[in-house]
C-alpha positions in Angstrom: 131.6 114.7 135.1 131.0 116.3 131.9 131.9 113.6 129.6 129.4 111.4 132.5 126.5 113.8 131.8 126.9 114.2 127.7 126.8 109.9 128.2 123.9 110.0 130.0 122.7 112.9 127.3 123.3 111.1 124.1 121.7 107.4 125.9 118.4 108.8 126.9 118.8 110.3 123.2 119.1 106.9 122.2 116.1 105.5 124.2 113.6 108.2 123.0 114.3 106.6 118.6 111.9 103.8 119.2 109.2 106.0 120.2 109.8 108.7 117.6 110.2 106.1 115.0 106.7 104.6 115.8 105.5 108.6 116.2 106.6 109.4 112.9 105.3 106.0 110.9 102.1 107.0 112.5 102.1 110.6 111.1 102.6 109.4 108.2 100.2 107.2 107.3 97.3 109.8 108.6 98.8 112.1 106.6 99.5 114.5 109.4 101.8 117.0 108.0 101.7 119.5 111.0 103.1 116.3 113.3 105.3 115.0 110.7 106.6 118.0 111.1 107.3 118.6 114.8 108.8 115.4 115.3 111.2 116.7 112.8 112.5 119.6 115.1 112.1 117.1 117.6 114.7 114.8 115.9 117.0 117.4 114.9 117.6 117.9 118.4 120.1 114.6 117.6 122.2 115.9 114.7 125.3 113.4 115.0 122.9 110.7 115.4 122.4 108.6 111.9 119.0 107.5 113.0 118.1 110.1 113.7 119.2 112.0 110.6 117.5 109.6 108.9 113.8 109.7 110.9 114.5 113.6 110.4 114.6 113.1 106.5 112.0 110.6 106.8 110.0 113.0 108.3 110.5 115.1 105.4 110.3 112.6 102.8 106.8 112.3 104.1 105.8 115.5 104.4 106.4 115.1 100.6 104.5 112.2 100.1 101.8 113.3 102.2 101.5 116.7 100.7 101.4 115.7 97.2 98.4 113.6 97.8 96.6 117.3 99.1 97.5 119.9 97.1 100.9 121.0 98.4 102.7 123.5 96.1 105.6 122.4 93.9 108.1 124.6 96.0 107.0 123.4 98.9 107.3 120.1 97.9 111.2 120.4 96.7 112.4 122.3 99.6 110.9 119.3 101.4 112.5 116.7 99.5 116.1 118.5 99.6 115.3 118.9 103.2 115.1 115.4 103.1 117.9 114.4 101.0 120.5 116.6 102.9 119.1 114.3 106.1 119.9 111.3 104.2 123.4 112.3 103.1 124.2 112.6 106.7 123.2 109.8 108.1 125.3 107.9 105.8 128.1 109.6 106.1 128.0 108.8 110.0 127.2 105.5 109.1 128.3 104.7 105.4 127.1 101.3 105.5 123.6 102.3 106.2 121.8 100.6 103.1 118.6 102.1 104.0 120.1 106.1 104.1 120.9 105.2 100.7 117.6 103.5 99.2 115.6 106.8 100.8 118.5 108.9 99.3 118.1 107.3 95.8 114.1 107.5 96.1 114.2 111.7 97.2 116.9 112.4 94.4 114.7 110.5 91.8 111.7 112.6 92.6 114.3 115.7 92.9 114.5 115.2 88.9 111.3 116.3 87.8 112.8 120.3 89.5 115.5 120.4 87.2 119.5 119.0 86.7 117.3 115.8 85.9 120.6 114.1 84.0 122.6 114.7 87.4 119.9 113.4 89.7 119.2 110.6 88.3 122.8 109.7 87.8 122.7 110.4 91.8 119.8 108.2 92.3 121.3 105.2 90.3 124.2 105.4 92.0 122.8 105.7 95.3 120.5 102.6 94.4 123.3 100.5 93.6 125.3 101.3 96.9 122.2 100.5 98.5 121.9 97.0 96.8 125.9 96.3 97.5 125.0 96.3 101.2 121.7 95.0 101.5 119.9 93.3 98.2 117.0 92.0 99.9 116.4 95.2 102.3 112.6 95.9 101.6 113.0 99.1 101.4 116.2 98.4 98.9 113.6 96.4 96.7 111.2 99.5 97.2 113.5 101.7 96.0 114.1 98.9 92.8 110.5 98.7 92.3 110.0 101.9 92.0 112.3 102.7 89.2 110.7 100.0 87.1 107.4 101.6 88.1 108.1 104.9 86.9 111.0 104.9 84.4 110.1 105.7 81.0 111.8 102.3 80.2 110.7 100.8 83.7 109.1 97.6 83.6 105.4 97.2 85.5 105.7 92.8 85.6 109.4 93.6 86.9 108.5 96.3 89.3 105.4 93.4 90.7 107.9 90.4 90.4 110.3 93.4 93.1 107.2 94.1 95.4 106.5 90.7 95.5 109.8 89.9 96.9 110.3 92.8 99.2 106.7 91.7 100.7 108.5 87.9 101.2 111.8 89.9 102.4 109.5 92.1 105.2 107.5 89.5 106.4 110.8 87.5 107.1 112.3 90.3 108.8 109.2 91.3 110.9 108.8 94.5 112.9 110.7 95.3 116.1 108.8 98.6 118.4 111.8 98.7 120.9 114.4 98.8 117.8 115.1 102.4 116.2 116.1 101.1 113.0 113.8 101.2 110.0 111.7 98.3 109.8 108.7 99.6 107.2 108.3 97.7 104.4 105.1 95.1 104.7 102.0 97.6 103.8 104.0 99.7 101.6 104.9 96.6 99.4 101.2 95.5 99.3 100.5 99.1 98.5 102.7 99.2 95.5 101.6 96.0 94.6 98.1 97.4 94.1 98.7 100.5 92.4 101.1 98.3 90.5 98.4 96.1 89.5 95.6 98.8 89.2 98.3 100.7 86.3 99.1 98.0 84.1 97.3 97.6 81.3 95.1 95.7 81.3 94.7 96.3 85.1 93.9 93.7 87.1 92.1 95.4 89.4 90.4 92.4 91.6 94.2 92.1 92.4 94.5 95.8 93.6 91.7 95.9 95.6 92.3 92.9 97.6 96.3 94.0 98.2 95.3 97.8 98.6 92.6 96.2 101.4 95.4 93.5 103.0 97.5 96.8 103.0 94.5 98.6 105.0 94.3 95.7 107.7 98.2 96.2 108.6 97.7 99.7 108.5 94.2 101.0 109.1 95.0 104.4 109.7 96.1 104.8 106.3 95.0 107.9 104.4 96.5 107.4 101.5 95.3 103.7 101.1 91.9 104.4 102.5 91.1 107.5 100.9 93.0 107.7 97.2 94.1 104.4 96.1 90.7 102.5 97.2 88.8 105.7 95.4 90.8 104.8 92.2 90.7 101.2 92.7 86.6 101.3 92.7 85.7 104.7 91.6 
């Protein structure tokens, strides 16, 4: 009877990911911290759950993101991010073929850096990027995670960090999204996203470019506060 009712525990568990996926992709792009939050307790109520370990440190990740953009305070940003990170580790060590735990992984330790041990956390991001890549090349949020260190590298690369975005936008459109699914399926505005600030960076920016993949980015996600009210702002000042 016990082992019946942990079953029946652990499925409605399982039932309840889709809608705190879509919960927590929402938060994010209106930048709502506070919700961001609660959904995080609300998924830590799952702790041998990789999906959820890994919507918990999305949640996190976010928070990040999302605070960074409004002022947050540099210790509250890290103790965000290694909330995030430790989230990540465990969701792919219940599930160590989990390319996606290890793109978000790579992406939290490379921010991690700028706090200090930066040889050792970079180290950790590379590595984590190149597991990530073993199990899934053309994962968009793989080729995020790619894009991103040509983006911001000091020897990164802005034409191969558009050439990446411009392939993880092919790679998410193919894949599509799937609302009853659980699993991570992001990847379409964020890829127009970077491609804008992408394009907005290099110099010479091409910013008709920008603005018309920052506004393609706005009419998947219309809701989004970082889009709508920072990157359009420095787009057209």
């Amino acid at each position: 009877m016990k082992a019946l009712i942990l079953l029946l525990a652990l499925s409605a568990s399982a039932q309840d990911l889709p809608k705190l996926k879509a919960q927590v992709m929402s938060a994010d792009y209106r930048a709502d911290v506070k919700e961001l939050a609660r959904l995080r307790d609300e998924l830590a109520k799952s702790p041998k759950d990789y999906l959820a370990r890994y919507w918990s440190g999305f949640a996190s990740w976010r928070i990040a993101m999302n605070g960074a953009n409004h002022g947050m305070k540099s210790d509250e940003l890290r103790t965000n991010l290694e909330s995030a990170a430790a989230d990540f580790y465990v969701s792919i060590q219940l599930k160590d073929d989990f390319a996606d735990g290890y793109a978000a992984a790579s992406l939290v330790n490379g921010w991690l850096a700028v706090f200090g041990s930066s040889r050792e956390r970079i180290a950790l991001s590379s590595m984590l990027l190149a597991k990530a890549k073993a199990l899934d090349p053309k994962n968009p949020r793989v080729l995020w995670s790619a894009g991103a260190v040509y983006l911001y590298s000091p020897n990164g690369s802005i034409p191969k960090a558009i050439e990446t975005y411009r392939e993880m936008l092919k790679e998410a459109e193919k894949r599509g999204v799937d609302a009853a699914s659980p699993l991570p399926d992001w990847g379409k505005p964020e890829a127009l996203m970077s491609l804008a600030y992408a394009h907005m960076t290099q110099k010479p920016p091409d910013i008709d470019a920008a603005r018309e993949e920052a506004r393609a980015a706005l009419k998947v996600q219309p809701d989004w506060s970082y889009v709508r009210d920072n990157l359009m702002k420095q787009i057209d000042p």
